[in-house]
Every structure is written in structure tokens, then in C-alpha cells.
N, C-alpha and C positions, 0 to 999 in steps of 0.2 A: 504494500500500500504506500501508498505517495503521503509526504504531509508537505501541507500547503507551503507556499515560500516564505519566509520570512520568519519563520517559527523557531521559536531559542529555546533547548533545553539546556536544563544544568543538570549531571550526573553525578551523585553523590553517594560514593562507596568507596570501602576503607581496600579490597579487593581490586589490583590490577586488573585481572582479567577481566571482571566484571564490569571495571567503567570502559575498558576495550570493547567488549563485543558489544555492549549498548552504546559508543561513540560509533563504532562503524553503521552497524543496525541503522541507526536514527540518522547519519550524516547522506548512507546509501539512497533513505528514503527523502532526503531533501530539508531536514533540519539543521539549523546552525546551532552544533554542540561544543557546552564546556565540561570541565570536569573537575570535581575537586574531592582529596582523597579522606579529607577530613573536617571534622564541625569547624573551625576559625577558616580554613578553606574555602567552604561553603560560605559562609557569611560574606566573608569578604567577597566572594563572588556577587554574591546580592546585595551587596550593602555600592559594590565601585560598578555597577552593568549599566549602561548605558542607559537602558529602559530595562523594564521587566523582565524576567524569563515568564514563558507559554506555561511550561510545563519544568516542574523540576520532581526528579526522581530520586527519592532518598532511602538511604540505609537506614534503617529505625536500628540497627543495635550497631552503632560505627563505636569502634573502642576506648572505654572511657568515657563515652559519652552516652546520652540516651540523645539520637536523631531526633526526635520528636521534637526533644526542647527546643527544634530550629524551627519550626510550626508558625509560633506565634510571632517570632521574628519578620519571616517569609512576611507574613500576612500583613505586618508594619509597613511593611518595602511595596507593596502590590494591593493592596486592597482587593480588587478586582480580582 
């Protein structure tokens, strides 16, 4: 499946390989992907993005962290 143009994910997993095959996956089908391997990562990916990300995919048990607690943050950043 194709995703529309101009669509921005952020990929958030503590696992190489895992933000690999969802960076190619999603880039394949026409997304513009970032990736970050961990919660201060992540943040800062959302806190410095241009605009929004579409879609961001997260790790709920990234090490030493609970994922989740980036939830309410996101939602700071993007309302929407």
C-alpha cells in the first residue's frame, strides 16, 4: 500500500533491527521516516520537527523507560 506524500513518521525502538525494517517498510511505501533509539531521542525528535509527525510508532517498554510517559508529551507538541 502506498501512503500519501508528504506523511512523516517517527520510529521509536530501542531495537536496530526493528526501526530498520519499519524505516525501509514505510520509506518503500512513500513516507518520510525518522528514527530514534530512545525516550530523550524521541523527544527531541518532537520537540526540534519542523511540523508534526503523521504518525509516530512507539516502543511502550524502551529500557528504563516506560514509552508511554512520551504520550502526553506527543500530544503537547501536536494537539491534533
Amino acid at each position: 500500500a502506498e501512503i500519501p506524500p508528504g506523511v512523516r513518521v517517527l520510529v521509536v525502538d530501542d531495537e536496530p533491527a526493528v526501526r530498520m525494517l519499519a524505516l525501509v517498510a514505510l520509506s518503500r511505501a512513500g513516507a518520510a521516516v525518522a528514527e530514534a533509539a530512545d525516550a530523550a531521542e524521541a523527544a527531541a525528535a518532537v520537540r526540534t520537527a519542523v511540523r508534526p509527525f503523521d504518525l509516530i510508532l512507539l516502543d511502550l517498554s524502551l529500557p528504563g523507560f516506560d514509552g508511554a510517559a512520551l504520550i502526553p508529551e506527543f500530544r503537547r507538541r501536536a494537539p491534533g
